[in-house]
N, C-alpha and C positions, 0 to 999 in steps of 0.2 A: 917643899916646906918653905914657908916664907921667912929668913933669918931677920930682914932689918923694910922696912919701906920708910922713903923720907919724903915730905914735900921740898919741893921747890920755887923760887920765883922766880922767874929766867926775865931778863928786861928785853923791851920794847926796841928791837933794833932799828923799828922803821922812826922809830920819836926821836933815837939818839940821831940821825940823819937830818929828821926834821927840824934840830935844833940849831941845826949846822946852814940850810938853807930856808924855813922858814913858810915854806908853800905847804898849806895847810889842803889843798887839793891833793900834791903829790902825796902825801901823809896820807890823806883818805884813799888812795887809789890804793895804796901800799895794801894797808890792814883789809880791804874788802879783796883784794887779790889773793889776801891767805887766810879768809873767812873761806869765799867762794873753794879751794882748791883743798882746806881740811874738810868743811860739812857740807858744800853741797851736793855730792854725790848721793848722802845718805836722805838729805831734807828733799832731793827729786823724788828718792826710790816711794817717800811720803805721800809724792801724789796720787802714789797706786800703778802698779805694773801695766796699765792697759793704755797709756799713756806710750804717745813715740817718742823718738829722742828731740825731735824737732818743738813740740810742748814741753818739755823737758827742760831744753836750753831757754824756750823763751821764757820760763819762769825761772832760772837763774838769770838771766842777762837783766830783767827786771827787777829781782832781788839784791840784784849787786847796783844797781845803776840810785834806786832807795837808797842802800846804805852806801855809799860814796858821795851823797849829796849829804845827808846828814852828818855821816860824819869828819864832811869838810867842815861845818858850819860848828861845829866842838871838838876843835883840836886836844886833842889828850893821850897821854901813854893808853897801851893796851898791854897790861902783863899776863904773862902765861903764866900758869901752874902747874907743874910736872910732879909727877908721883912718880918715885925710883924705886923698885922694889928690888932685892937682891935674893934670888930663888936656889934653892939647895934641893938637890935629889936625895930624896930622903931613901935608906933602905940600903 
C-alpha cells in the first residue's frame, strides 16, 4: 500500500560546478554523460534486438556527441524530479 508519495526537485549538480568555473563545454559533457549512462541502455534496446553491440555503441556515441554540441551552445541547469514513494505491506 502506497502511504505518502511526494515529488521532488533535486538541483543541477553539474551547473552548481559550472558556476564555479564557467566552461559551458565541461557543463555539456557532464549532463550528456548522465543522459547517456541513465537512458541509453534502454533508447539502444529501441533499435530492435537484431542489432550487435558494435551498432549499438555507434548510435550512442553519435547520440551523445549531438547532444554535447547542443548543449554547450545553451548553457542551462537541468533539474531532476524524483518521486518518493513510501510503501507499507499491507495485511
Amino acid at each position: 500500500m502506497v502511504e505518502e508519495c511526494a515529488p521532488s526537485v533535486l538541483p543541477d549538480a553539474a551547473w552548481a560546478d559550472y558556476q564555479g568555473h564557467g566552461n559551458p563545454d565541461t557543463l555539456a559533457v557532464r549532463h550528456t554523460q548522465w543522459f547517456r549512462a541513465t537512458f541509453m541502455p534502454s533508447l539502444a534496446l529501441g533499435l530492435g534486438t537484431d542489432r550487435d553491440a558494435e551498432a549499438r555503441m555507434a548510435f550512442a556515441d553519435a547520440l551523445e556527441g549531438g547532444m554535447t554540441r547542443r548543449l554547450a551552445s545553451r548553457a542551462e541547469p537541468i533539474h531532476s524530479l524524483v518521486q518518493t514513494f513510501v510503501l507499507a505491506k499491507a495485511g
